[in-house]
C-alpha positions, 0 to 999 in steps of 0.5 A, a space after each residue: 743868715 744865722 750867725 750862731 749856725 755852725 756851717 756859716 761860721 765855717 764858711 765866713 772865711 771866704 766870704 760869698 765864694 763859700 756859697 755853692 751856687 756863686 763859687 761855680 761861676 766864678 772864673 780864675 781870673 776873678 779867682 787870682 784878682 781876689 787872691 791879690 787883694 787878700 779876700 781869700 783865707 790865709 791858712 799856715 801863713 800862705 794865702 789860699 792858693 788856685 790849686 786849693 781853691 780849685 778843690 773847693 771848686 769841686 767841693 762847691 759843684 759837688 754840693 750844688 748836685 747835692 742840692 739839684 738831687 733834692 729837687 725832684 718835681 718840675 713845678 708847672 708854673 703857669 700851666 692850667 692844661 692836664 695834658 701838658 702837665 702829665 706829658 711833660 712830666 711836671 709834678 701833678 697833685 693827684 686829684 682825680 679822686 674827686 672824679 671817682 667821687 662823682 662818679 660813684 655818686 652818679 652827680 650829673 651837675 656840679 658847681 664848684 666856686 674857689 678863688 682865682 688862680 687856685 687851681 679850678 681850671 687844671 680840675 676843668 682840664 683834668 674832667 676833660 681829659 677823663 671824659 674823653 677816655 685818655 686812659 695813658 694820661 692818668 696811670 698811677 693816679 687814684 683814678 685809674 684802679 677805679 675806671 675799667 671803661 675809659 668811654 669817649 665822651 664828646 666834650 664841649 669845654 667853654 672857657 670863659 676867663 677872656 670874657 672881661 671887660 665887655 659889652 654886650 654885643 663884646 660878650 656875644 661876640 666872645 660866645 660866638 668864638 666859643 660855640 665856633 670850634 664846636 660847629 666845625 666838629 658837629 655842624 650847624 643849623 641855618 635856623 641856629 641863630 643866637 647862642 642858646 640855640 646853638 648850644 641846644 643844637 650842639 649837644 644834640 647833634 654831638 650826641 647822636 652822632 658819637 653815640 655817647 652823651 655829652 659833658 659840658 664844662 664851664 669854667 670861670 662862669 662868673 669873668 663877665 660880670 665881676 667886673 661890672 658888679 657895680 654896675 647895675 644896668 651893664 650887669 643886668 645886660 650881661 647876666 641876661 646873655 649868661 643867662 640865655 646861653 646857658 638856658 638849654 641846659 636843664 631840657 638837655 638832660 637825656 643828652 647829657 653826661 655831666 656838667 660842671 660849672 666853676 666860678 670864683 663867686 656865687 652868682 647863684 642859682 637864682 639868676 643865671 642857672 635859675 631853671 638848674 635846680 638840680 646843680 650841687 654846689 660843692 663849694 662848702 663840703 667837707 669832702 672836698 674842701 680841698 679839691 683844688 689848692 693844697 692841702 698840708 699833706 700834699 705839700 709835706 709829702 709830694 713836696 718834701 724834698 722841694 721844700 728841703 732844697 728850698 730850705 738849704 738855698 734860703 739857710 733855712 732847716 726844713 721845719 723853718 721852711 715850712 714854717 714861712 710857708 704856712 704863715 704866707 700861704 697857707 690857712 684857707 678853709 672852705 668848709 666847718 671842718 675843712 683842711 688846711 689849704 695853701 694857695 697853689 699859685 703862690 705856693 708852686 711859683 715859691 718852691 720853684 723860684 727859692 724864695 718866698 714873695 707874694 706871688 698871688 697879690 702880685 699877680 695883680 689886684 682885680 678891679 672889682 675889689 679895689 671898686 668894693 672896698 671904695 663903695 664898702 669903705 673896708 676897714 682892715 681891722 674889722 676883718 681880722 676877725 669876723 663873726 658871721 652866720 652862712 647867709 651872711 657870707 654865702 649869699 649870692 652876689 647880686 643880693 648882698 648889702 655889704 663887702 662880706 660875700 665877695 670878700 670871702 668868696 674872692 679868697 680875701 676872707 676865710 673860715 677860721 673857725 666854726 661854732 656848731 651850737 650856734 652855727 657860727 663862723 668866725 672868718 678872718 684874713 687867710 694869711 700874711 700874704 694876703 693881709 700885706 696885699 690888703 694893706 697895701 689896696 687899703 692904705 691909699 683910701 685913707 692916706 693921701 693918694 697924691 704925695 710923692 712922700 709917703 714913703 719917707 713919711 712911713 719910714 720915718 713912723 717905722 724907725 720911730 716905732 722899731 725904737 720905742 719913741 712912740 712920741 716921735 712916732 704921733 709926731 710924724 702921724 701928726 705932720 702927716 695926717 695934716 696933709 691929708 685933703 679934706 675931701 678924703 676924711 669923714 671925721 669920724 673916731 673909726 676912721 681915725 682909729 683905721 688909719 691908726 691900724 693901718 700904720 702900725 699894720 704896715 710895719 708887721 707888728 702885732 697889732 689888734 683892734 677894738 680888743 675885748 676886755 671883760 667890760 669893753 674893749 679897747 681901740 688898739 693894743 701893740 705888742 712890742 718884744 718888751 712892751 705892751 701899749 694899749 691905745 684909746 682914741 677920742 675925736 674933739 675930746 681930751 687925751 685924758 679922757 681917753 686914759 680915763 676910758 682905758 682905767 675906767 674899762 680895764 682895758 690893762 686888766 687882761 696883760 697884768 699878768 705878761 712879763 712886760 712894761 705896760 703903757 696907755 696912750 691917750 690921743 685926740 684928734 681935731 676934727 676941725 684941724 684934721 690931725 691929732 691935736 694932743 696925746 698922753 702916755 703913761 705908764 702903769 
């Protein structure tokens, strides 16, 4: 709560019965027992009595209906399904003028990646209800001035999210489910034994009997195979049963209406839709960077009084709402010129619950990017801002060499900026919510997995940063890094310098690594409210030649001209004791 706000003030008096929300549940009883301890306000001598608490009551209930005004959307917290969502009534972020895009465009095969949980799968359902002309599902959205016909298309819509964690003959077996449904509709052929065959004949029969062309939708295209990426043999069996399914599909082209692929990677063209050279990958057009997500305009329009009641239920101005917002959801971009997009997962459960968390990193960790970020060995501080040319992030995943792609690609990365000269992009970490999940994934990879400690050991390092002891913060790093077993280091400066980051990370200071300065760069600078500490760290080498380096480099040069105390600290670490050995500080 703000202490200086004016409202607050006026409502310290009762304490927690001033809050709206509370004061309707309390009951006389509870009321009379806080009178006689004196926790009600004395007014003109004389405690507050019921009769005059009774009108705060209704006071309090009136505000609590203010407040239920301002929330005029049910969000449709895990709800995927088009259908529901516009029959129940819960708010829907019109999209469908993507779908009047495609159309006027005559595209017949779309492929469209995005990370999870963001808002794929409701496009997959909203294609699906259009193609089966369910005209009353989309009055008042931008679709429904631009169709006329609302013609019935039979639609195959294979869901392959429950694909996880299988075999071989798992995944076949899942396919068979899937193709399942479909034969009861439009029959089967003795001869159609394996699933491409059964898809072949499928969409011709659905063809001829309906008189209309068929569309497939193929959602989550990639789930059986993020899981075993690092798995060559498995990975190679199963993108082979992928890879056969959806082979029918190029010869099916006079059956066909549209096709549309999503995935959360980029499995490519080159292996598991190697014969559709026809499909456009939309993923990286300006025009429909935010076709799932988002976009900041949405939210400060459709959303406004949500984020309003929001506000009022968290002390919160609205401008101070959408400011926690934005900086724990918002900051995708998918394209060069792309909008600014906010996690809908994270960004719905928030506005729906009051409160902001990390919705979208609890929702679990996959198993493929713990896997990547052991065999990679990620280092946090190089991803705060990275410099990359396309092919260097955009390649298929089977082909890459480095974390890069699926880190981008999975949503842990993304566009920041875009340099057209050179055509570069610089990509970084979306947004708090995704850099404190990162933190918390990468610190058990470089501090010791198996103390009961840790936590007492990062308290005790917060409290000493938070007071400006930096040498009783080295302290407890010191004692700590002691502990850590040999077979979890490497020795060398970077991953000395990666655990550094991490802890200081963890507090949510402002901490950037390897800074550049006109003539080097430094390991590690810290902005504290009145000091600024520049860091050099040497393995097997003295702490005054790491503050040699820092004067030698400039590396205090750039913040001479801050209103703040500047300190250089120089640390050495042992390798052969495997902690610090020595730190200077100095002031400039």
């Amino acid at each position: 709560m703000k202490k200086n706000d004016e409202k607050t003030k006026k409502r310290v008096c009762l304490g927690l019965l001033t809050h709206p929300l509370i004061a309707v549940m309390l009951s006389g009883q509870r009321v009379s027992t806080l009178l006689v301890s004196g926790m009600l306000e004395e007014k003109k001598g004389r405690k507050l009595g019921i009769f005059r608490f009774s009108l705060y009551l209704s006071s309090a209930k009136r505000k609590v209906r203010k407040i239920m005004a301002k929330i005029v959307n049910k969000y449709p917290v895990g709800i995927q399904t088009f259908e529901k969502i516009r029959e129940k009534g819960y708010l829907y972020v019109d999209k469908t003028k993507y779908i009047v895009d495609f159309r006027e465009k005559q595209m017949s095969y779309v492929f469209l990646s995005r990370p999870r949980r963001f808002g794929k799968s409701l496009f997959a359902s909203t294609l699906q209800a259009y193609f089966e002309g369910r005209k009353e599902l989309f009055e008042g959205l931008a679709i429904a001035d631009y169709e006329k016909d609302w013609v019935k298309h039979p639609v195959l819509h294979f869901d392959m999210s429950g694909a996880k964690h299988f075999d071989e003959e798992g995944l076949k077996h899942y396919l068979d489910l899937q193709l399942k449904p479909y034969e009861k509709l439009y029959g089967k052929d003795d001869d159609e034994l394996y699933p491409n065959d059964r898809l072949d004949g499928l969409v011709k029969r659905a063809h001829k009997q309906t008189g209309e062309k068929v569309v497939v939708i193929i959602d989550e295209y990639d789930a059986p195979l993020l899981d075993v990426v690092h798995e060559k043999e498995n990975l190679s069996a199963l993108r082979l049963v992928m890879q056969n399914f959806y082979s029918p599909l190029k010869k099916l082209d006079p059956h066909l209406e549209f096709t549309f692929i999503t995935g959360i990677t980029k499995f490519s063209q080159l292996s598991i839709f190697s014969e559709l050279n026809n499909l456009d990958n939309i993923s990286m057009f300006d025009q429909y960077s935010a076709i799932c997500g988002i976009s900041k305009t949405e939210l400060t329009t459709q959303m406004k009084p949500d984020i309003e009641a929001m506000g009022e239920a968290l002390n919160m101005t609205y401008e101070e709402c959408l400011a926690e917002l934005t900086q724990f959801y918002d900051g995708y971009h998918f394209s060069k010129n792309s909008e600014d997009i906010f996690n809908p997962f994270s960004l719905v459960k928030a506005l729906n619950a009051r409160d902001i968390a990390p919705y979208w990193f609890g929702s679990g960790t996959p198993s493929f990017l713990l896997k990547l970020l052991d065999k990679y060995h990620v280092n946090l501080s190089t991803l705060e801002s990275q410099e990359a040319v396309l092919s260097s992030f955009d390649q298929s995943t089977e082909e890459m060499t480095d974390a890069l792609p699926l880190l981008y690609q999975s949503g842990y990365l993304t566009i920041k900026k875009y340099e057209p000269m050179f055509r570069e992009y610089t990509l970084g970490i979306p947004n708090k919510e995704v850099r404190d999940g990162l933190l918390n994934s990468l610190i058990p990879h470089y501090v010791n997995p198996r103390r009961s400690d840790n936590d007492a050991f990062l308290l005790g390092f917060c409290k000493a940063v938070y007071r400006n002891d930096i040498e009783a913060a080295l302290e407890h790093m010191r004692t700590y890094l002691a502990t850590i077993p040999y077979d979890l280091e490497n020795h060398s400066e970077k991953h000395y310098q990666t655990i550094f980051y991490l802890m200081f990370s963890f507090l949510n200071i402002y901490i950037r690594t390897e800074v550049k300065s006109a003539i080097g760069r430094a390991d590690a600078v810290m902005h504290m409210p009145d000091t600024i500490y520049v860091f050099e760290l040497k393995v097997d080498k003295s702490a005054d030649e790491a503050l040699a380096q820092i004067d030698e480099k400039g590396y205090m040069l750039p913040y001479h001209s801050e209103d703040k105390r500047l300190v250089k600290v120089g640390i050495s670490f042992d390798s052969t004791q495997r902690t610090i050995s020595e730190w200077k500080i100095k002031e400039e």
